[in-house]
C-alpha positions, 0 to 999 in steps of 0.5 A: 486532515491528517496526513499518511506518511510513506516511505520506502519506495525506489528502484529495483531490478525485476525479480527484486524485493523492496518494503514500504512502510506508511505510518499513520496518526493513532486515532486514524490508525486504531479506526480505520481499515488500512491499505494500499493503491497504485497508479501506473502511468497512462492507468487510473488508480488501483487496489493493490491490497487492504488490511482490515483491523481484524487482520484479515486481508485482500489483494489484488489478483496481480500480486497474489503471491508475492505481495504481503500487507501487514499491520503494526498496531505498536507502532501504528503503520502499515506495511507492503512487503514486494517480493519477486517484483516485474517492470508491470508493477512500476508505479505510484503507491499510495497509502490509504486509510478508510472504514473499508478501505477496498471501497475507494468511495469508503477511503477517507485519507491518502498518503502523497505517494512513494515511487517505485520502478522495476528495471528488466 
């Protein structure tokens, strides 16, 4: 199984931006749909936003607005651009890779996880 690769991650003040970047192997990249997931503590695992090839996107009620997915199919990653951040969004982001990846059961690869925690 190849690995999604993150980074980015770490804190910052509430109202603050940060940019996570996930690079993925080609042959993953150009056949799958990408996106990204959160874990915060004591909370199970949820969608935060997905790209599909096409370009189209979906997000997360919660981060409509402040939150953008991109995609650089040159470079074969996928981006989250945070801005406007709260202490609610501190958590554990999770790249993802699958056929639709908003469908967790349809998610075929994760990343390990970047940190990111929001400071009042």
């Amino acid at each position: 199984q190849v690995q999604l690769v993150e980074s980015g991650g770490g804190l910052v003040q509430a109202g603050g931006s940060l940019r996570l970047s996930c690079a993925a192997s080609g042959s993953i990249f150009r056949s799958k749909d990408m996106g990204w997931y959160r874990q915060a503590p004591g909370k199970r695992r949820e969608l935060v936003a997905g790209i599909a090839r096409s370009g189209s996107t979906n997000y997360s009620g919660s981060v409509k607005g402040r939150f953008t997915i991109s995609r650089d199919n040159a470079k074969n990653t996928v981006y989250l651009q945070m801005n406007s951040l709260k202490p609610e969004d501190t958590a554990v982001y999770y790249c993802a890779a699958g056929s639709i990846v908003v469908l967790v059961s349809h998610v075929d690869y994760w990343g390990q996880g970047t940190q990111v925690t929001v400071s009042s």
